[in-house]
MARPA-172491 format. One line per field, with one value per atom (N, C-alpha, C, O): residue number from 1; atom name; x, z, y. Coordinates in Angstrom, 2 decimals, always signed. Each point is the difference from the previous one (the first is absolute). Example, Ala and Ser with C-alpha at 12.3 -4.5 7.8 and 13.67 -1.06 7.14 Angstrom:
REM residues 2
num	c(1_1_1_1_2_2_2_2)
atomo	c(N_CA_C_O_N_CA_C_O)
u	c(+13.19_-0.89_+0.90_+1.04_-1.39_+0.82_-0.77_+0.51)
w	c(+7.80_+0.00_+0.00_+0.66_-1.38_+0.06_+0.73_+0.17)
v	c(-5.69_+1.19_+1.20_-0.02_+1.07_+1.19_+1.09_+1.11)
***
This chain:
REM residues 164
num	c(1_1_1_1_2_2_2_2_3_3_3_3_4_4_4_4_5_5_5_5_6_6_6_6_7_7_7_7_8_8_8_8_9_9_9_9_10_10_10_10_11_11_11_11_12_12_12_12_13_13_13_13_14_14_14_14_15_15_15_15_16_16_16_16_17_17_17_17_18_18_18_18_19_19_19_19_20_20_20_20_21_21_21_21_22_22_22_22_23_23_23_23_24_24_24_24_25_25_25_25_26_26_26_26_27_27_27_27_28_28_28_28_29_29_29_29_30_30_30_30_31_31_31_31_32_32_32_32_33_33_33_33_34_34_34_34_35_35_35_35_36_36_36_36_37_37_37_37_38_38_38_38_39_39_39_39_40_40_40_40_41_41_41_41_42_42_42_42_43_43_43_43_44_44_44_44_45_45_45_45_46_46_46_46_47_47_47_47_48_48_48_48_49_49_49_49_50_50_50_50_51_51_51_51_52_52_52_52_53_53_53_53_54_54_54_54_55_55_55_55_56_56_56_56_57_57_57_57_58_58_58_58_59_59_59_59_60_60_60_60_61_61_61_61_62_62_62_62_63_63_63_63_64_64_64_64_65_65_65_65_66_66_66_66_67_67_67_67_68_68_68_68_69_69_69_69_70_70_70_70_71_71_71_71_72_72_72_72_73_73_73_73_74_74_74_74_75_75_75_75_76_76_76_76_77_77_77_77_78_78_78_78_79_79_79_79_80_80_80_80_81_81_81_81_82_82_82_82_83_83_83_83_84_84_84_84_85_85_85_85_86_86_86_86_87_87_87_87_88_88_88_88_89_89_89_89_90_90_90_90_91_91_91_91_92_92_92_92_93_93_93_93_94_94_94_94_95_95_95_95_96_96_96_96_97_97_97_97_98_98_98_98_99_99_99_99_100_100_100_100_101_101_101_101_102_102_102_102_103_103_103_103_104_104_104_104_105_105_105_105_106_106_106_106_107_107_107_107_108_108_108_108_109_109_109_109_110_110_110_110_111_111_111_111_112_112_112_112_113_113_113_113_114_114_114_114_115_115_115_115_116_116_116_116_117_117_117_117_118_118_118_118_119_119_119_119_120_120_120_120_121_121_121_121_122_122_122_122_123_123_123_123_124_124_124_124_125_125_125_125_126_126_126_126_127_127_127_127_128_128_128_128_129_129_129_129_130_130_130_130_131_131_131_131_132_132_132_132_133_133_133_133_134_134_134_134_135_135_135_135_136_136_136_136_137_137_137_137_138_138_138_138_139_139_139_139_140_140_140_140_141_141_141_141_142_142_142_142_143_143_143_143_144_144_144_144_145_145_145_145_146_146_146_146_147_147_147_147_148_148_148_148_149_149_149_149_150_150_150_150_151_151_151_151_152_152_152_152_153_153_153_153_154_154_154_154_155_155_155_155_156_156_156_156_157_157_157_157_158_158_158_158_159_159_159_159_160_160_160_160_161_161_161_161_162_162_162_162_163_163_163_163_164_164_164_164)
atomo	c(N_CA_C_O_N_CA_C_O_N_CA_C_O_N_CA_C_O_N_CA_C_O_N_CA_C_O_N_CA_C_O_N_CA_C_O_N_CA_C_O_N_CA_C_O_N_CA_C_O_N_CA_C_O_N_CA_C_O_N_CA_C_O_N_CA_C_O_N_CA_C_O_N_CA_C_O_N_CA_C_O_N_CA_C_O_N_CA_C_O_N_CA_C_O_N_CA_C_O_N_CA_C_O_N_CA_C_O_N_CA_C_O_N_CA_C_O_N_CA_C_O_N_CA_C_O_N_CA_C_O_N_CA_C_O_N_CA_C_O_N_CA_C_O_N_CA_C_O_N_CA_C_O_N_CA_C_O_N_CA_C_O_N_CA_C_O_N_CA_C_O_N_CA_C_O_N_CA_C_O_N_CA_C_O_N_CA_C_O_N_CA_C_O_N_CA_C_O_N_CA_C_O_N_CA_C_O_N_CA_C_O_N_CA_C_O_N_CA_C_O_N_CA_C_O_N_CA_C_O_N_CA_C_O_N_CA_C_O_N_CA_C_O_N_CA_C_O_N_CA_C_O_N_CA_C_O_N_CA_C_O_N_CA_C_O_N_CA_C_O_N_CA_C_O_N_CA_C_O_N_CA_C_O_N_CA_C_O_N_CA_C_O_N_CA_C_O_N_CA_C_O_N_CA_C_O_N_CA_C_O_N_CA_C_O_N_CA_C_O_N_CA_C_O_N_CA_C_O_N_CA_C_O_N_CA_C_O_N_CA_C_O_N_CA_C_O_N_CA_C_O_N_CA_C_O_N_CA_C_O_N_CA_C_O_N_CA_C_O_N_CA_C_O_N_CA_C_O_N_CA_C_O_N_CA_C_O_N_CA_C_O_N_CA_C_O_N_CA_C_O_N_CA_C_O_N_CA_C_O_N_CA_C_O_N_CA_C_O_N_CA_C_O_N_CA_C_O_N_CA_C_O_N_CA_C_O_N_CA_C_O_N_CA_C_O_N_CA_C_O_N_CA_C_O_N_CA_C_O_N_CA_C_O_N_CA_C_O_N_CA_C_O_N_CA_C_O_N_CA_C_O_N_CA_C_O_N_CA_C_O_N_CA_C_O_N_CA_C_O_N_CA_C_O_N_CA_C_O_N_CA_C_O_N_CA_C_O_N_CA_C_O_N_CA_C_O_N_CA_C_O_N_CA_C_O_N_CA_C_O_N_CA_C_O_N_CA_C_O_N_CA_C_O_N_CA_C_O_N_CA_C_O_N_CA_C_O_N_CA_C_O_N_CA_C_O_N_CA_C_O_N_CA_C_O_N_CA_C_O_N_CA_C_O_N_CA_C_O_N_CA_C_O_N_CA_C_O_N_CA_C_O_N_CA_C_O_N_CA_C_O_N_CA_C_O_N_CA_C_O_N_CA_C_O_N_CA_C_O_N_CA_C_O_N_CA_C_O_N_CA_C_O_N_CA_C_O_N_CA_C_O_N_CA_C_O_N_CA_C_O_N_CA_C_O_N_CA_C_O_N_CA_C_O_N_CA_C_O_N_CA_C_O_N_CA_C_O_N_CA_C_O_N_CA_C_O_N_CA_C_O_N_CA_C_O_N_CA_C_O_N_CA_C_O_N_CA_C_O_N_CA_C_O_N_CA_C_O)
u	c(-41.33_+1.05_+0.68_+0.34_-0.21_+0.99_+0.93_-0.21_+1.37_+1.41_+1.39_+0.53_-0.25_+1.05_+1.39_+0.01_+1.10_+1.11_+0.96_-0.19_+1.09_+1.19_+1.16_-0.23_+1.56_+0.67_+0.55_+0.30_-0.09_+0.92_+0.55_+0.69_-0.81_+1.03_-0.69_-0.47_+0.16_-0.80_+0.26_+1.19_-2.07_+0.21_+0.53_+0.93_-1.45_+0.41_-0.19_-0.47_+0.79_+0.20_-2.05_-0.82_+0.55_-1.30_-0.24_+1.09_-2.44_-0.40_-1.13_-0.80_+0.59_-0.71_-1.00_+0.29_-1.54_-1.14_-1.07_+0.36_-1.31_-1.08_-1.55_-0.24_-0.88_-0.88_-1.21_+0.13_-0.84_-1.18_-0.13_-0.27_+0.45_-0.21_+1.47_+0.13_+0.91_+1.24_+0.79_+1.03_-1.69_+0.81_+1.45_-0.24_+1.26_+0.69_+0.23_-0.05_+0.56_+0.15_+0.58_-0.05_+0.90_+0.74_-0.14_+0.18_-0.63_+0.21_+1.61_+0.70_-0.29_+1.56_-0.44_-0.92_+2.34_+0.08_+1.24_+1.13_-1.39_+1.32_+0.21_-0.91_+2.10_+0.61_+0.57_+1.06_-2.02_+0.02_+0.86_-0.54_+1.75_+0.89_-1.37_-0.87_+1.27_-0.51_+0.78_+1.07_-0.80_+0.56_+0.60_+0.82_-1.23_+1.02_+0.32_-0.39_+1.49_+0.29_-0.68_-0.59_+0.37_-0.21_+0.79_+0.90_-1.46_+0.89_+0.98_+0.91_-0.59_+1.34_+0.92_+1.20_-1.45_+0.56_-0.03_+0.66_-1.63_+0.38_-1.22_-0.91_+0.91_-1.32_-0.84_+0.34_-1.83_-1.14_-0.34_+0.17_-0.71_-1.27_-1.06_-0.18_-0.70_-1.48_+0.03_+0.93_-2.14_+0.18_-1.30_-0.93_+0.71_-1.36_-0.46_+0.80_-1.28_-0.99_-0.52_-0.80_+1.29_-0.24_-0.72_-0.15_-0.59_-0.11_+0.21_+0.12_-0.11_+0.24_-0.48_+0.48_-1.14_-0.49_+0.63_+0.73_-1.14_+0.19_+1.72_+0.80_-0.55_+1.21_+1.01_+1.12_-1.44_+0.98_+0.11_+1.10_-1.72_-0.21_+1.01_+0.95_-1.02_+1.14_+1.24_+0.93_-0.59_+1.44_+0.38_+1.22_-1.93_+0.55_-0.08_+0.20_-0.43_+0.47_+1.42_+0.92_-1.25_+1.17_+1.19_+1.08_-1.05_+1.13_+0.50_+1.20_-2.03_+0.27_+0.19_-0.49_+1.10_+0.82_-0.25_+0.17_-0.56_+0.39_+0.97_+1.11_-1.04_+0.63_+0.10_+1.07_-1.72_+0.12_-0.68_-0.82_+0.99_-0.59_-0.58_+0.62_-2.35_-0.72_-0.98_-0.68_+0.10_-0.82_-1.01_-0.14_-1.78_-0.96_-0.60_+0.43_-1.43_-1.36_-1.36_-0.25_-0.27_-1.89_-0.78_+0.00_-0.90_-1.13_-0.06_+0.10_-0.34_+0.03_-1.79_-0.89_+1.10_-1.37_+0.14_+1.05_-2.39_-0.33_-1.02_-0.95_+1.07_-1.25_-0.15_+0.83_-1.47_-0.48_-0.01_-0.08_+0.13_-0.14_-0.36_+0.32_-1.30_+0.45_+0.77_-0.22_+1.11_+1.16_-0.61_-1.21_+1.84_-0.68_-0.83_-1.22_+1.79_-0.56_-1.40_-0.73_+0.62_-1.35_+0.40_-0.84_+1.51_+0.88_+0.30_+0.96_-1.82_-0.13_+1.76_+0.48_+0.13_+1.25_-0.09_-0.71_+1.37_+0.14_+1.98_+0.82_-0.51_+0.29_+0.61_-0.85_+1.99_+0.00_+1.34_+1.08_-1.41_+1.17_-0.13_-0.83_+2.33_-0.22_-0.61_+0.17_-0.66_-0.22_+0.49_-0.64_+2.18_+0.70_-0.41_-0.46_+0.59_+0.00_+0.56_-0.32_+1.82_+1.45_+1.00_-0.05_+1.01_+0.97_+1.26_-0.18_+1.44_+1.37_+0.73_-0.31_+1.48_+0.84_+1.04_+0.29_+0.28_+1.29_+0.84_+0.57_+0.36_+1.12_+0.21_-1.04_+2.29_+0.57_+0.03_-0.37_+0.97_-0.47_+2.09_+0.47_-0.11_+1.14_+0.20_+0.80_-1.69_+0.66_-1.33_-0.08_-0.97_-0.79_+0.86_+0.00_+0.56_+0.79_+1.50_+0.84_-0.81_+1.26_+1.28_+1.00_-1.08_+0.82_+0.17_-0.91_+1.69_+0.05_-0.53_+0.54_-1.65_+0.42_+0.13_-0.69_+1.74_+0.44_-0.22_+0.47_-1.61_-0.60_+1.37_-0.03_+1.19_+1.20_+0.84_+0.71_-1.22_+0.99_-0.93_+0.42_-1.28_-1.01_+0.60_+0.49_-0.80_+0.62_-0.87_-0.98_+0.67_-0.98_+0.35_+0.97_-2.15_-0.20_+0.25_-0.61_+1.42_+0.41_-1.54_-0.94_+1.26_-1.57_+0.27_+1.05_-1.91_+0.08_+0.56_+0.08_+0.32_+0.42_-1.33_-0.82_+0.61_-1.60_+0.79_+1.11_-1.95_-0.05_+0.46_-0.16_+0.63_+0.54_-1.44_-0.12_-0.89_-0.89_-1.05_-0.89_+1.26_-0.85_-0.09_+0.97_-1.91_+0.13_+0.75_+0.92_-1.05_+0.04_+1.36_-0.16_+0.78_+1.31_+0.93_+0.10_+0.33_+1.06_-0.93_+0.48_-1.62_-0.84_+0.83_+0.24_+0.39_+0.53_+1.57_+0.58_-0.08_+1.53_+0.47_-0.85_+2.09_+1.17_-0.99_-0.44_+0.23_-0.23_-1.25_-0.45_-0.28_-1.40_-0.69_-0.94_+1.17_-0.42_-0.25_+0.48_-1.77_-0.10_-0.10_-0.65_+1.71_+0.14_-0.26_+0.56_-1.77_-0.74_-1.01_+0.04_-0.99_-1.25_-0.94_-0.30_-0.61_-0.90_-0.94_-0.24_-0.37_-0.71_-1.79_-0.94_+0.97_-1.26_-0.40_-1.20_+2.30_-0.19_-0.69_-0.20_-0.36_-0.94_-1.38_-0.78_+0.57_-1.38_-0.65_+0.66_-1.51_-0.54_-1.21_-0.70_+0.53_-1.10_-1.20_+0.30_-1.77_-0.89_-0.31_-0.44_+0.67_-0.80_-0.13_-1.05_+2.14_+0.61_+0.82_+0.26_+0.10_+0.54_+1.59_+0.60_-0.25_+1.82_+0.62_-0.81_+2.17_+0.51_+0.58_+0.41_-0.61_+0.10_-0.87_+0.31_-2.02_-0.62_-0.46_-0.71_+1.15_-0.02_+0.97_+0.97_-1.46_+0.20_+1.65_+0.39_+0.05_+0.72_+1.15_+0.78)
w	c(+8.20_-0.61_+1.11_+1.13_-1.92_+1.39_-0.80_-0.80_+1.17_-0.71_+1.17_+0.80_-0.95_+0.82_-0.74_-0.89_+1.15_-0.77_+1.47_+0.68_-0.09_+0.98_-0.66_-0.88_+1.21_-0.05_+1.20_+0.80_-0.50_+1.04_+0.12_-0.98_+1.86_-0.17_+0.41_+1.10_-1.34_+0.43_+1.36_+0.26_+0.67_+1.66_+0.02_+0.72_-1.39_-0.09_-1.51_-0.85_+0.56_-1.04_-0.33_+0.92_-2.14_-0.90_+0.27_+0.17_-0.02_+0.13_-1.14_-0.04_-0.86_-1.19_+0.71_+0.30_-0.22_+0.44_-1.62_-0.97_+0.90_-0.66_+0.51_+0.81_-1.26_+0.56_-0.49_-1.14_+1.72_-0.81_-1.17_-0.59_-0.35_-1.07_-0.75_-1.21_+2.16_-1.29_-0.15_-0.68_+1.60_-0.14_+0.18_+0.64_-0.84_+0.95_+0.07_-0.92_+3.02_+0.39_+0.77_+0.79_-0.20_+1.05_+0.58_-0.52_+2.01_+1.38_+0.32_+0.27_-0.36_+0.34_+0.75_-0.07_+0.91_+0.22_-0.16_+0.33_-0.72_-0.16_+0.73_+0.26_+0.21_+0.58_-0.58_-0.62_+0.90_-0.63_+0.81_+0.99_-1.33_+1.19_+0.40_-0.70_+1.76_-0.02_-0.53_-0.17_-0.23_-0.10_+1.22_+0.07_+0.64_+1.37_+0.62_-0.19_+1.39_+0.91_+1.24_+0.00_+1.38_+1.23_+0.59_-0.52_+1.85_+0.95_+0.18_+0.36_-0.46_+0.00_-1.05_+0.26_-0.92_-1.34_-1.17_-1.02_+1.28_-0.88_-0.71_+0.54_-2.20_-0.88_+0.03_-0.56_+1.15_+0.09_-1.31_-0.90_+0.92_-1.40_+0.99_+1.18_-2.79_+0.47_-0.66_-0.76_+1.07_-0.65_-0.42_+0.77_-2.44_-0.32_-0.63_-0.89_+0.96_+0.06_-1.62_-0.31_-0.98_-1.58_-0.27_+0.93_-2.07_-0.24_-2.03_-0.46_+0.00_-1.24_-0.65_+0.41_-1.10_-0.56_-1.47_-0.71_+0.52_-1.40_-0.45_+0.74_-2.21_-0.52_+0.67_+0.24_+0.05_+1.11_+0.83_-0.20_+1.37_+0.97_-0.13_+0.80_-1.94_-0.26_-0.17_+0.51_-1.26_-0.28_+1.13_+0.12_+0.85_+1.66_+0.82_+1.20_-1.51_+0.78_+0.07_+0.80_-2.23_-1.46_+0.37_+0.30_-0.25_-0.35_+1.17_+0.25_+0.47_+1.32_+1.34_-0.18_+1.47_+1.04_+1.07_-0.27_+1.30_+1.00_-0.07_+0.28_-0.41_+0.29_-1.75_-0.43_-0.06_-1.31_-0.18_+0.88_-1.61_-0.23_-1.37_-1.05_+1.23_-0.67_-0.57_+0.03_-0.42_-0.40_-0.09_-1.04_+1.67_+0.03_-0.64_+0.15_-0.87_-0.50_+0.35_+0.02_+0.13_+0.53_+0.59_-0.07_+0.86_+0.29_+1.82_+0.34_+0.37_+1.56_-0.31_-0.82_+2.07_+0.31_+1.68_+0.63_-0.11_+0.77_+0.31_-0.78_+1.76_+0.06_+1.35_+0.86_-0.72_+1.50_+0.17_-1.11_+2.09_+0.24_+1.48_+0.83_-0.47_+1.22_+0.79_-0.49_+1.60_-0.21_+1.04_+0.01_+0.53_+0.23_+1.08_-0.17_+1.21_+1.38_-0.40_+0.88_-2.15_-0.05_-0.15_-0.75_+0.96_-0.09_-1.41_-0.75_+0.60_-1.10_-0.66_+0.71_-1.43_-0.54_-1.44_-0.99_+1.22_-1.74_-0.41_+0.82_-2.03_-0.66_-1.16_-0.89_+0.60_-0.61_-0.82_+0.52_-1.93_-0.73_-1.68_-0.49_+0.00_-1.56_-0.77_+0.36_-1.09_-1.28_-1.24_-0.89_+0.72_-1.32_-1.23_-0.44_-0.09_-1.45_-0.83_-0.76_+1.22_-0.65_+0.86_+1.20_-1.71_+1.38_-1.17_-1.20_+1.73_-0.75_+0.81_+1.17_-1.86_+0.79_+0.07_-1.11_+2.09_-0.05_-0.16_-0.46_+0.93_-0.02_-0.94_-0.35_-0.51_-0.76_+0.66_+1.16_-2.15_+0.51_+1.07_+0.57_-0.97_+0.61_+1.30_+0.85_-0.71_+1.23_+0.58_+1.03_-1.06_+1.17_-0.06_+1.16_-1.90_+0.43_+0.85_+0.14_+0.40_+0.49_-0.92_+0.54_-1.60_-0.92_-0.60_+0.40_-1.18_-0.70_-1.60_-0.78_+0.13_-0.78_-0.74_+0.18_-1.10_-0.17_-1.97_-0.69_+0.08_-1.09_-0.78_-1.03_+1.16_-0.58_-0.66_-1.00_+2.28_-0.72_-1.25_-0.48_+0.18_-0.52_-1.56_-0.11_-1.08_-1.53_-0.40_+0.56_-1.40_-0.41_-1.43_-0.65_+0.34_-1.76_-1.03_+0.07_-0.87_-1.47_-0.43_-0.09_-0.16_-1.39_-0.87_-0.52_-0.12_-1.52_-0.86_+0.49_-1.80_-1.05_-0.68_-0.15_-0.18_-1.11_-1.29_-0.40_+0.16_-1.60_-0.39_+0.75_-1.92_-0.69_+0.15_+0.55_-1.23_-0.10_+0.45_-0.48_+2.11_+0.93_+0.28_-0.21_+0.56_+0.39_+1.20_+0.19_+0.35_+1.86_+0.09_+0.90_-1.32_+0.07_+1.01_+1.20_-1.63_+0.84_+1.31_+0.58_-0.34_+1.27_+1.09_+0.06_+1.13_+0.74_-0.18_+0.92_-1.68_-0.25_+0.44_+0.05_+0.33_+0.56_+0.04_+1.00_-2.33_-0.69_+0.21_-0.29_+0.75_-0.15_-1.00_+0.29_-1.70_-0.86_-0.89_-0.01_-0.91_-0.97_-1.05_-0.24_-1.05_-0.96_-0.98_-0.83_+0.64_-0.92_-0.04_+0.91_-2.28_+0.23_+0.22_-1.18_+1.61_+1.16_-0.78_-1.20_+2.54_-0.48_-0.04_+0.04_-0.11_+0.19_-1.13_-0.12_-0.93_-0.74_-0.97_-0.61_+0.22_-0.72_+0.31_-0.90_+1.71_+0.88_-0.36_+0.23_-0.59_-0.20_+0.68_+0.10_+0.58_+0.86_-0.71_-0.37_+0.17_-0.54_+0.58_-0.59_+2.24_+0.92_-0.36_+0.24_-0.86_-0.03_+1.14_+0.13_+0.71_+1.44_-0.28_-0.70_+0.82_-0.21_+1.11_+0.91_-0.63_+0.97_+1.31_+1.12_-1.89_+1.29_+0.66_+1.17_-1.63_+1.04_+1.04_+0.94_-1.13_+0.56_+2.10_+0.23_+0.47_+0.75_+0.88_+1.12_-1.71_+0.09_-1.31_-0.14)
v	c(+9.25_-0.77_-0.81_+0.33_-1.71_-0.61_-0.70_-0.92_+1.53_-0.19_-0.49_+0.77_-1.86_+0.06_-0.21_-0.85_+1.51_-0.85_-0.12_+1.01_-1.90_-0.15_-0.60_-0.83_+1.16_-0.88_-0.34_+0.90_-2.25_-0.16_-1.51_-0.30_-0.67_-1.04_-1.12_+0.31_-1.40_-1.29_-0.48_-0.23_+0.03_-0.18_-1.45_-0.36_-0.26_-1.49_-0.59_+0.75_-1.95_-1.43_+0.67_+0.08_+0.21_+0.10_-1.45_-0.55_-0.56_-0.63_-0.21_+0.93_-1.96_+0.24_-1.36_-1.15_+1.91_-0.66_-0.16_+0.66_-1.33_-0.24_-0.09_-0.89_+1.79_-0.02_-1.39_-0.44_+0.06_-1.23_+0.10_-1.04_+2.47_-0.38_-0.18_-0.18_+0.27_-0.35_+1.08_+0.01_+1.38_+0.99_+0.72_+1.02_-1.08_+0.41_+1.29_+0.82_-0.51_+0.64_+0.32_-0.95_+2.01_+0.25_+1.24_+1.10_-1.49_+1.32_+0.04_-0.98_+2.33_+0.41_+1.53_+0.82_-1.04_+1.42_+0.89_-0.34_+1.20_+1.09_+0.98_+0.79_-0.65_+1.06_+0.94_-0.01_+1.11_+1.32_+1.09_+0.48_-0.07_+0.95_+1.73_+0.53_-0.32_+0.87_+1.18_-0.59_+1.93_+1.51_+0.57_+0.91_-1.41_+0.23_-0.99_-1.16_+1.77_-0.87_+0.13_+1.08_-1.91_-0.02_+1.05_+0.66_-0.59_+0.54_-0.54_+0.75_-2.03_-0.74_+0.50_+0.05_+0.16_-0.03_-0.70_+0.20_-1.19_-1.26_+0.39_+0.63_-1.15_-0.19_-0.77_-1.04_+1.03_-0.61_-0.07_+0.81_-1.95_-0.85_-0.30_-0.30_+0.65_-0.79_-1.30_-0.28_-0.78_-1.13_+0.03_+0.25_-0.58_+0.39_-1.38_-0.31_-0.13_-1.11_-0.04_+0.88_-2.10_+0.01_-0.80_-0.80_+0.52_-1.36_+0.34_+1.14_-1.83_-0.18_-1.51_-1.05_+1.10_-1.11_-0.39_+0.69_-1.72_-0.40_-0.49_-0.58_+1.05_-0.18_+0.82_-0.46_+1.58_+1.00_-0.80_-0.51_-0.12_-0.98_-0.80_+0.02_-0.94_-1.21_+0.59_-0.63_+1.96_+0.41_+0.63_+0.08_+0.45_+0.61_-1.33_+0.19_-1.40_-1.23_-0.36_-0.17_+0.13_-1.12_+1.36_-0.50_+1.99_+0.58_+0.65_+0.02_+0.49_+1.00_-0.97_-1.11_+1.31_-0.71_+1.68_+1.19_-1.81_+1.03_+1.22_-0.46_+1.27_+1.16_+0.46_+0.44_-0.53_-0.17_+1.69_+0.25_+0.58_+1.17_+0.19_-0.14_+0.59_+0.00_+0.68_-1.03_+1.65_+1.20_+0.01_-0.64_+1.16_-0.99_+1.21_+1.15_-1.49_+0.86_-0.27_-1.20_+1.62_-0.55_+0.67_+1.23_-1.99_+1.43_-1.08_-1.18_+2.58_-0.91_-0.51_+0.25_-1.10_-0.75_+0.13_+0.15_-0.25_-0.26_-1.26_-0.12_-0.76_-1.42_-0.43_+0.28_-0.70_-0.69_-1.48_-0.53_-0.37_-0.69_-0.11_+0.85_-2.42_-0.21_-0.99_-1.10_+1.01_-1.03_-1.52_-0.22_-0.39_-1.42_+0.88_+0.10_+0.49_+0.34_+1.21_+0.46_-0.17_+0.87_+1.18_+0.49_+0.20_+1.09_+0.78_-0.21_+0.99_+0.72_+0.44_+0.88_-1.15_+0.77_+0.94_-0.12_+0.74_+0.79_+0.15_+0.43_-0.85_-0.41_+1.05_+0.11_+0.66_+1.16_-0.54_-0.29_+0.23_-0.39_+1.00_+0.77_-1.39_+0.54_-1.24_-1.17_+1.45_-0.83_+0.18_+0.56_-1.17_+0.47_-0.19_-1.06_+1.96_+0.07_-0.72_-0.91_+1.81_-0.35_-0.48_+0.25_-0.96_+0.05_+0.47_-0.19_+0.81_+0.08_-0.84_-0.22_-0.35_-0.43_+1.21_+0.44_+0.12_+0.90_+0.03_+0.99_-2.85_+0.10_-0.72_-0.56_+0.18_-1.24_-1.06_-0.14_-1.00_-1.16_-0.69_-0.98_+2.31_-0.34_+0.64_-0.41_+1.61_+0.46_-0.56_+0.66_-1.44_-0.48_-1.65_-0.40_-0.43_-0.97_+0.12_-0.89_+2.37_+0.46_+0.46_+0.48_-0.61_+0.10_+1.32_+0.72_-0.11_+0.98_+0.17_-0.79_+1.83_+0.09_+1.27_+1.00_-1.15_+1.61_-0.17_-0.90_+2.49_-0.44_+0.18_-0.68_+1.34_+0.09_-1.21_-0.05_-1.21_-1.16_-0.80_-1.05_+1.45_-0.98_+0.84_+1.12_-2.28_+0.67_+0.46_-0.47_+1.31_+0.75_-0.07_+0.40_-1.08_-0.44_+1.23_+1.07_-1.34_+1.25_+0.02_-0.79_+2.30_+0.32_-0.41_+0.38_-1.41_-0.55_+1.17_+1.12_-1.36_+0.87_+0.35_-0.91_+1.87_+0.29_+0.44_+0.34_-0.48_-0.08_+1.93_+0.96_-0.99_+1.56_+0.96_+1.09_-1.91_+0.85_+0.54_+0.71_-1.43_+0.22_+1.77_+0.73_-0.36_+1.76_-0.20_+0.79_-1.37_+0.10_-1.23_-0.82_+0.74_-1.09_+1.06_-0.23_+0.99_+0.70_+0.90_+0.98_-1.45_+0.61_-0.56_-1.20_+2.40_-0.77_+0.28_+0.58_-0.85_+0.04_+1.23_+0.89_-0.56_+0.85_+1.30_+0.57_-0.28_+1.45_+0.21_+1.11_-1.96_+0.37_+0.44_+0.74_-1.03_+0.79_-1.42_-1.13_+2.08_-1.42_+0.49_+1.01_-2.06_+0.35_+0.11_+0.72_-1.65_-0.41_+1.54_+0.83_-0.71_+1.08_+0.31_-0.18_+0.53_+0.02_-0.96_-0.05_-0.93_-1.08_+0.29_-0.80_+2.00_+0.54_+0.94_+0.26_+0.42_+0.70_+0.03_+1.06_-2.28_-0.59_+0.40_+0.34_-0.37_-0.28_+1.95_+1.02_-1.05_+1.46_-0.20_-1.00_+2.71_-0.08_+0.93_+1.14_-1.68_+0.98_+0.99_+0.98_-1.06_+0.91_+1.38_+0.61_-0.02_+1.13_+0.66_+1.20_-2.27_+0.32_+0.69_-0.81_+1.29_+0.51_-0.74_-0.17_-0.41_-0.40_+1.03_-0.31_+1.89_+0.74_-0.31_-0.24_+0.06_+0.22_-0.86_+0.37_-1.56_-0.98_+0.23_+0.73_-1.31_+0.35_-0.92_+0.30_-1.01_-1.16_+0.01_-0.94)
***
């Protein structure tokens, strides 16, 4: 199995490239904190090397900015190349899946946002004869009669014996 998931924070500005056939794509890297600290004291990251293609590609251009924190899914790769001077290199990255964005769109523009100030739409009114109208309300209880009582079962099953 090759499974990767990281979260951590964009090293720099996502760059939205296109390949010959029209593809787009973007190499990023993220900084992943490590679980400890140094001997200094301070918290080390690794920087792990992404690429992400496609429609993910365009919305980590279009939405994410350096320091931006992000959540990656994919499977690592390994590849080779050789560079102008002949020099064999290898090449060790993720290949995302998925990407999340983490933060809102207010606290990566520096801003605040808090889900408290935002209004939160009334539940429509339902109808009297709904079973499930007062689902939810104070009491938790619903008043209407069971919307299932109808329903007969041939099995011969009893509802004790049911396991649920």
């Amino acid at each position: 199995m090759n499974r990767v998931i990281l979260v951590g924070r964009l090293v720099k500005d996502p760059e939205l490239r296109r390949t010959n056939a029209d593809i787009p794509v973007v190499q990023f890297a993220l900084a992943v904190n490590r679980t400890f600290t140094g001997q200094s004291g301070e918290r080390q990251a690794d920087f792990i090397n992404c690429v992400v293609w496609r429609n993910q590609a365009e919305n980590l251009a279009k939405y994410m900015h350096k320091g931006s924190q992000i959540g990656v899914e994919g499977r690592l790769q390994v590849r080779n190349y050789e560079d102008a001077g002949g020099v064999k290199r290898y090449v060790t990255e993720v290949i995302c899946d998925q990407i999340h964005f983490l933060e809102t769109r207010g606290s990566r523009e520096g801003g605040f946002s808090d889900i408290n100030s935002y209004d939160i739409p009334s539940v429509p009114t339902r109808n009297a004869n709904d079973p499930f109208a007062n689902f939810g309300s104070s009491n938790n209880q619903v008043d209407a009669e069971d919307p299932f009582a109808s329903l007969k079962t041939s099995s011969g099953v009893s509802d004790d014996d049911l396991p649920f």
